[in-house]
Wavefront OBJ file of the C-alpha trace (Angstrom):
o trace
v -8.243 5.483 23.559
v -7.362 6.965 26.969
v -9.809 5.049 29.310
v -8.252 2.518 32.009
v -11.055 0.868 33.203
v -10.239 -2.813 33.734
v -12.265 -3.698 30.670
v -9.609 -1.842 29.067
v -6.860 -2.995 30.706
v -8.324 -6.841 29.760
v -8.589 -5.586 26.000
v -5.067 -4.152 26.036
v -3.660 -7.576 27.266
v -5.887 -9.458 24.643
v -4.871 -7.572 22.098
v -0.829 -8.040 22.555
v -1.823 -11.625 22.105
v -4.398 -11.118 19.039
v -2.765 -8.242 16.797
v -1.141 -9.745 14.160
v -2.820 -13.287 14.482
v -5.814 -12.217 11.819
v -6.784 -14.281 9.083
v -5.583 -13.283 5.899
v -7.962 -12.911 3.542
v -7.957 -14.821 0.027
v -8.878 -13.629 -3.066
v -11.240 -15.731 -4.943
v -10.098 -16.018 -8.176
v -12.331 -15.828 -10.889
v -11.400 -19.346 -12.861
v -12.207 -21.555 -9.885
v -14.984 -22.037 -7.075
v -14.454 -19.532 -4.071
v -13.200 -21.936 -1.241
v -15.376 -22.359 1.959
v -13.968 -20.651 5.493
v -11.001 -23.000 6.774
v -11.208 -23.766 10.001
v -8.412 -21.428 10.822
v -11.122 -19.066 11.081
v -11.474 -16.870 14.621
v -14.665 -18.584 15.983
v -17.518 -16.335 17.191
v -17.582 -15.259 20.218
v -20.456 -16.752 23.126
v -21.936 -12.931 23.734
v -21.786 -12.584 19.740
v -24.311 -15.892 18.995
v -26.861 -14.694 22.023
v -27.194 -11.270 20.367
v -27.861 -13.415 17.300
v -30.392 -15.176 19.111
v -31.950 -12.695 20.622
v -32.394 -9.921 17.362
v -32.302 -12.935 14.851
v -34.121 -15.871 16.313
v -31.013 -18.474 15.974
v -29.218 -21.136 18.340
v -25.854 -21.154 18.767
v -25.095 -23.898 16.209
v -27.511 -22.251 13.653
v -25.487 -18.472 14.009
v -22.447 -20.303 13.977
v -23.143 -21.920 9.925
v -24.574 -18.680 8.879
v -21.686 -16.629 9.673
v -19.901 -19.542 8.072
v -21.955 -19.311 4.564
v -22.043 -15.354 5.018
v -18.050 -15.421 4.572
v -18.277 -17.554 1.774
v -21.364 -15.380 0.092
v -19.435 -12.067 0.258
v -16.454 -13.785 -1.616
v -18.245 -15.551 -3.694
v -20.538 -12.398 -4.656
v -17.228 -10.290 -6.098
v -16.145 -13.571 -8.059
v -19.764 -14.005 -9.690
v -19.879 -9.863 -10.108
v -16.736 -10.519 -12.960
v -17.582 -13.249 -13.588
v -21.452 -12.126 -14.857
v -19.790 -8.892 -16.595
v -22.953 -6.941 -18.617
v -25.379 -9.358 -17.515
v -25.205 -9.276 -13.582
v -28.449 -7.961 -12.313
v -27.465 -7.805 -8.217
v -27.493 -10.639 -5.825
v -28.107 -11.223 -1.846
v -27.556 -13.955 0.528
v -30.649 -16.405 0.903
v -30.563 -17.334 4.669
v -32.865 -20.443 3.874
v -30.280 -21.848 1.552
v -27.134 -20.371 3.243
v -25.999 -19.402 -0.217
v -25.392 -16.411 -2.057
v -28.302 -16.030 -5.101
v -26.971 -14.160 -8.359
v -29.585 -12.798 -10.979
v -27.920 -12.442 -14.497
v -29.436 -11.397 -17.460
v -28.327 -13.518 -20.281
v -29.238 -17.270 -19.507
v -25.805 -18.651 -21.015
v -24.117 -16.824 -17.889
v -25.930 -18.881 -15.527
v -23.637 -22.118 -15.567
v -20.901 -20.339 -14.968
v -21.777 -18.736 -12.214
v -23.568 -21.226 -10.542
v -19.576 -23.159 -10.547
v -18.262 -20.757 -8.367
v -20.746 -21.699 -5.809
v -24.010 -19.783 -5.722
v -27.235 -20.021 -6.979
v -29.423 -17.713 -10.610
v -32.021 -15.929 -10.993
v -32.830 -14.951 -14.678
v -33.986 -11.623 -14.752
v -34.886 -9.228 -17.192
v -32.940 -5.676 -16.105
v -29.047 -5.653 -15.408
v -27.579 -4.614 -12.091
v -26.275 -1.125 -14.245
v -29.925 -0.312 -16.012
v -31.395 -0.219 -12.316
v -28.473 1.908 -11.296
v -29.159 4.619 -14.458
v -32.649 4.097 -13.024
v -32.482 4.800 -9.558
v -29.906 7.313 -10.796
v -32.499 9.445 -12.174
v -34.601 9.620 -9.555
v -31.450 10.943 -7.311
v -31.967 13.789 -9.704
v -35.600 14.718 -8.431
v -36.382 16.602 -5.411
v -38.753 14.262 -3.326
v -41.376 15.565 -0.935
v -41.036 14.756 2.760
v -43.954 12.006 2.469
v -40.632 9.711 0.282
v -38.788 8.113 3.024
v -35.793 7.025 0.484
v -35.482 4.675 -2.473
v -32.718 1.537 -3.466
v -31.783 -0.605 -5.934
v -33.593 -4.131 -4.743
v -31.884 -6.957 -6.539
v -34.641 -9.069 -5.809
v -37.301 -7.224 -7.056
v -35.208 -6.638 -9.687
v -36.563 -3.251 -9.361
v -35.880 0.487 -7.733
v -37.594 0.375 -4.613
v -39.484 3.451 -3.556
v -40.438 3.808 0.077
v -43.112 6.201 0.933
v -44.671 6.961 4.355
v -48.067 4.936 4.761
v -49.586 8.034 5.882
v -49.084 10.275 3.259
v -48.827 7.402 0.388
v -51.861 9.332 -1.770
v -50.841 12.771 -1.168
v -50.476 14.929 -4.360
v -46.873 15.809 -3.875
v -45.735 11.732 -3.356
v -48.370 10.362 -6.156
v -46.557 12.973 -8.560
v -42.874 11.937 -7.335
v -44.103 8.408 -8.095
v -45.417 9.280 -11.843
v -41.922 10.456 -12.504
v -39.930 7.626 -10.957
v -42.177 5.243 -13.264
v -41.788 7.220 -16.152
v -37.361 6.587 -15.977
v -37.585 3.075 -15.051
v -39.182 -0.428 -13.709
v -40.220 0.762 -9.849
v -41.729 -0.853 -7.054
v -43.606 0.875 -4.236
v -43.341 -0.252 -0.386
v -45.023 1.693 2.518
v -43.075 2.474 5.669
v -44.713 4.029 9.187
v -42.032 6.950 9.685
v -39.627 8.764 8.360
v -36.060 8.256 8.791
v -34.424 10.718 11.429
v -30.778 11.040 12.206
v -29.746 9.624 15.627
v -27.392 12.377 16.775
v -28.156 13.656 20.611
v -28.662 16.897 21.659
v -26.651 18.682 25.183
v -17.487 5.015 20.284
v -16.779 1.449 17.909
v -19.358 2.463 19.812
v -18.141 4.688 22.845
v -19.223 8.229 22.932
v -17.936 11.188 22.112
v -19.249 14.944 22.304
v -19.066 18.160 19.765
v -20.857 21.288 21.024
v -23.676 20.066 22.671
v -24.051 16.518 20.546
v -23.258 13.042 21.528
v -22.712 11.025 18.962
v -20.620 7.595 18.824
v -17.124 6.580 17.147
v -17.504 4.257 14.345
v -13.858 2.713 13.653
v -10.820 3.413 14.565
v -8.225 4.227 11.594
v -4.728 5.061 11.968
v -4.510 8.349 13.373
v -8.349 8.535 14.273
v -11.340 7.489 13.686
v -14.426 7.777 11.384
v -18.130 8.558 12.155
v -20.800 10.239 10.721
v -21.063 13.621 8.746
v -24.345 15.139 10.822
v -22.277 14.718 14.243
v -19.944 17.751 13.450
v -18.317 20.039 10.774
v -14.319 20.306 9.512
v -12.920 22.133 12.059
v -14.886 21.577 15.045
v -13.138 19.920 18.542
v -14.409 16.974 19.984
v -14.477 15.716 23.754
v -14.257 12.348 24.299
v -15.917 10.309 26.581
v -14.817 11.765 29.780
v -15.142 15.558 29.092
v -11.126 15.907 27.943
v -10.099 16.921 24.809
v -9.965 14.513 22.133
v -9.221 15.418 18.861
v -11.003 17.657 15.523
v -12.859 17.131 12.539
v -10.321 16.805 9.888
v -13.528 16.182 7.032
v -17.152 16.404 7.256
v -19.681 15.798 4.600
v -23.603 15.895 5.515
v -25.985 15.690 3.304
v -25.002 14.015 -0.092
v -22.755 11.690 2.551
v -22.907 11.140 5.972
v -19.462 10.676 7.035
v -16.181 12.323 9.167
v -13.344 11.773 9.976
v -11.807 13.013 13.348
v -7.988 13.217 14.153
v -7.250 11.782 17.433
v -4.766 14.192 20.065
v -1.561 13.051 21.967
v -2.953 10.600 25.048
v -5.750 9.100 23.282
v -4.767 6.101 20.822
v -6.670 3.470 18.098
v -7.519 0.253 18.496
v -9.082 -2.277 16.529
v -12.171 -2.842 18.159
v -15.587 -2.044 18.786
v -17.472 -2.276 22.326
v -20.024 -5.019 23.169
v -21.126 -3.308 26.042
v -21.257 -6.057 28.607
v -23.356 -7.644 26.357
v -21.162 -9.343 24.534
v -17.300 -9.494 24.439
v -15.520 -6.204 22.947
v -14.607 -7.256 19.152
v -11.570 -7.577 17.521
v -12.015 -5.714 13.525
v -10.184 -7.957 10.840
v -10.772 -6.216 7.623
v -13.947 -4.183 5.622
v -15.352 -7.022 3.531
v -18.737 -6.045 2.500
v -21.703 -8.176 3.475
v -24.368 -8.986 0.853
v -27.841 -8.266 1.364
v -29.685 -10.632 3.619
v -26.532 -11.086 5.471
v -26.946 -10.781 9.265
v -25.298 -7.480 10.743
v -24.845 -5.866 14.099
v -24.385 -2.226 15.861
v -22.691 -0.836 18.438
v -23.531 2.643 19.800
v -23.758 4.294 23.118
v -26.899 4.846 23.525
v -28.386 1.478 23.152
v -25.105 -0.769 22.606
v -25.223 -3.784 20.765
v -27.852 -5.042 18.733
v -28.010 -7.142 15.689
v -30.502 -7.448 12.407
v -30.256 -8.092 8.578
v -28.961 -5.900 5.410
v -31.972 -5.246 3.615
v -31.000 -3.085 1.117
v -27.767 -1.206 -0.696
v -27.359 1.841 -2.764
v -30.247 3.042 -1.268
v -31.204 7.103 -1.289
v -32.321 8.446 2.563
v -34.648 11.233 1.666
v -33.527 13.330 5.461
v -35.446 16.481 6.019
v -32.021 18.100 5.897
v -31.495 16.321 2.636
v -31.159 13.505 0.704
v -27.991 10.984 1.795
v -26.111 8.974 -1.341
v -25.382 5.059 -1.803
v -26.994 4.107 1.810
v -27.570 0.794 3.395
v -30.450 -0.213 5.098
v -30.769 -2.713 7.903
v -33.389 -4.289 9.835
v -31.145 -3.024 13.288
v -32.842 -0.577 15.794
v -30.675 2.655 16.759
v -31.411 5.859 19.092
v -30.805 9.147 19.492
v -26.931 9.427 20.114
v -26.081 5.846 18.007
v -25.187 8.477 15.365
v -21.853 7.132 13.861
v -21.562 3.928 15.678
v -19.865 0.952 14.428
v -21.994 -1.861 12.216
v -20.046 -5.151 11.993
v -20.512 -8.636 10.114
v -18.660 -10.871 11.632
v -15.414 -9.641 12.354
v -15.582 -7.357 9.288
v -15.872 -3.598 9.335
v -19.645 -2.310 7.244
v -20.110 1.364 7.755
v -21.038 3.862 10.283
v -24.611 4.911 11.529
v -26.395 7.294 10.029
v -30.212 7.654 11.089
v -33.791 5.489 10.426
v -36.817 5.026 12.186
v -38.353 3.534 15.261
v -36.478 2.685 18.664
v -35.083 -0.066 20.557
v -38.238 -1.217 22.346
v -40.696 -1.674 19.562
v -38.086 -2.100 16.719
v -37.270 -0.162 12.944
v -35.005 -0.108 10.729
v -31.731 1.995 10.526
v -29.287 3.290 7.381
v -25.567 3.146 7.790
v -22.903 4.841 5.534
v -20.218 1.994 3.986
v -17.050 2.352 5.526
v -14.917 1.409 2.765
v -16.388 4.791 1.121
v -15.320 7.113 3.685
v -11.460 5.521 3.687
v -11.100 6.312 0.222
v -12.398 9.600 0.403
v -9.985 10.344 3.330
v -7.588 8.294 2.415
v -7.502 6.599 5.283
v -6.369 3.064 6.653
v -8.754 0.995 8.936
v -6.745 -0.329 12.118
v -6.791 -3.789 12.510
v -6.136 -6.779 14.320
l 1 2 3 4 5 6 7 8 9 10 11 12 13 14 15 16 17 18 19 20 21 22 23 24 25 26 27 28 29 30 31 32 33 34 35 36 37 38 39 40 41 42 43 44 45 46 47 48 49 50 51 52 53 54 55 56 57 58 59 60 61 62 63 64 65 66 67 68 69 70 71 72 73 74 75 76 77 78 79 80 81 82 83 84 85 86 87 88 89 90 91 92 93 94 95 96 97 98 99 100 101 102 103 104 105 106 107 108 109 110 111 112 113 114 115 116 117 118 119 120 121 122 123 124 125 126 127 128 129 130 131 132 133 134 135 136 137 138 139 140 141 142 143 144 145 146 147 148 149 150 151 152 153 154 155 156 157 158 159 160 161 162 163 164 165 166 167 168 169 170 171 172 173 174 175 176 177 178 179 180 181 182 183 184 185 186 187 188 189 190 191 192 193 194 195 196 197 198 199 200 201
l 202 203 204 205 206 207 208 209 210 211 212 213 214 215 216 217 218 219 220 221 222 223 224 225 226 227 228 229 230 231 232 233 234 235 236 237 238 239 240 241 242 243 244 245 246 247 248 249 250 251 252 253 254 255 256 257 258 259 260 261 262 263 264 265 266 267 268 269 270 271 272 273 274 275 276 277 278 279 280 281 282 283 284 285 286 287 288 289 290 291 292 293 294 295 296 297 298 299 300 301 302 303 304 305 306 307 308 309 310 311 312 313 314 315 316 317 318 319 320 321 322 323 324 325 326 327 328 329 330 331 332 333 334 335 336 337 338 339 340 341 342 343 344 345 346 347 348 349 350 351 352 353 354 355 356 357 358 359 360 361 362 363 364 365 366 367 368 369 370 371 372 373 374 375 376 377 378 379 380 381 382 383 384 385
């Protein structure tokens, strides 16, 4: 990054202390209970338990446990996932509980599971039948009144959300007959459609392709990733002070929404994303994926750091310029020019933003694009600490 500000020049020192000093992490393995966090653990940061607070309704103590038991969930969750084989039907973290909550299919499963540390749910479809489910209905062309539609391991269920307003129209009733006909679905009603939240004229801090801002999502080595709808393969990008900063190597919008952009000679990585002033700038340890009901948080330039819950995965964004792939939605509020901003649990890397609904003021809810996707389909290496 080529800013000197002295919030940069404080990061720079921090980080000649920091890089190198991350927690590994530990496999779970699969014949024993996943361990809980050691104390060894990087603590959370002051700013990072008031933004909990403030978007999540916690104290300090009570932020502090659940990022705690969301470490443990997200290990324990890939442990139960072999563990389950044919019969896992999904799970999500309970925040009541502080524990991750498995559904399985076959009731003889349910022992085993529950021994590497979370809670059942017997349930009647596996995780895969939802997936050929909700795979079919990627297959349909949905009418603009179909805000998206997920895989809800709760619900045990596809979840189809449809715009209150136009819930009886012919076009959505019809989409609806045909998503019931391939598979067990459940209807929801949202206010708006999603939108993208690219602005017109990265983690966090902005950057600028023709006449959009968008924001930088995480920095990898030799760039950084973002999403698709900011820019096309090919096109420059500014950075935040007007200079030139580097050029889409990889673009893919819609079917994806993700990018990655090569970074020029006097800009450089680091492994962090921006709190803004709100919080402390944070250090990115790994891409761990958070289960749903696990608390999250953004960064982006327009409205900087905010934090909410993952809702749902795997979930199809039904954009007016097309449907977007294997989505996940979170209860976090984003604006125009958030576009491709970082989203972080804990100290662990989630995806990039891609669009949603509503604002900062009154609230919504906001898709982001998993990160771990977009390395692989780069090839690409997340920087950090």
């Amino acid at each position: 990054m080529k800013r000197t500000t002295p919030l940069r020049a404080t990061l720079a020192a921090a980080l000649l202390l920091t890089v190198g000093l991350g927690a590994a992490q530990a496999g779970a393995a699969s014949a024993a209970p996943v361990p809980e966090p050691t104390a060894a653990a990087p603590a959370a940061s002051a700013g990072l338990l008031d933004a909990m607070r403030r978007d999540l309704g916690l104290t300090a103590p009570q932020a502090e446990e659940r990022l705690r038991a969301e470490k443990t969930a997200a290990a324990v969750e890939k442990a139960a996932r072999e563990r389950a084989g044919a019969a896992y039907g999904g799970s999500w973290f309970d925040p009541s509980a502080g524990r991750l909550v498995v559904a399985v299919t076959d009731r003889a499963e349910e022992a085993e599971v529950r021994a590497l540390g979370a809670d059942t749910r017997l349930v009647r479809h596996s995780a895969a039948a939802l997936d050929r489910a909700k795979a079919r209905l990627d297959g349909l062309r949905a009418p603009a009144g179909v805000a998206g539609w997920h895989v809800d391991p709760r619900s045990n269920s596809v979840v189809v959300d449809v715009v209150r307003a136009e819930r009886h129209s012919p076009a959505v009733r019809a989409f609806l007959d045909r998503a019931r006909a391939g598979g067990p679905v459940t209807v929801t009603e949202t206010e708006q459609a999603p939108r993208t939240y690219a602005a017109g004229t990265v983690g966090g801090d902005p950057y600028y392709t023709g006449n959009v801002r968008c924001s930088i999502g995480f920095s990898v080595h030799g760039g950084f990733v973002t999403a698709g709808h900011c820019g096309r393969a090919g096109a420059s990008v500014r950075g935040w002070d007007g200079s030139a900063m580097g050029t889409f190597q990889g673009s893919s919008f819609p079917g994806d929404d993700y990018a990655y952009v090569s970074i020029h000679s006097g800009w450089w990585t680091v492994p962090v994303v921006l709190g803004w002033g709100t919080i402390p700038d944070q250090l990115v340890r790994g891409s761990a994926e958070a289960p749903v009901g696990a608390s999250i948080c953004r960064s982006g330039s327009t409205t900087h750091w905010h934090c909410g819950t993952v809702l749902a995965k795997n979930e199809t964004v039904n954009y007016s310029q097309g449907a977007v792939y294997q989505m996940t939605k979170t209860s976090v509020c984003a604006e125009g020019g958030d576009s491709g901003g970082s989203f972080l649990s804990g100290d662990q890397a989630q995806g990039v933003t891609s669009g949603g609904w509503g604002n900062c003021s009154t609230g919504g809810q906001t898709w982001f694009q998993p990160v771990n996707e977009i390395l692989n389909r780069y090839g690409l290496r997340l920087h950090t600490a």
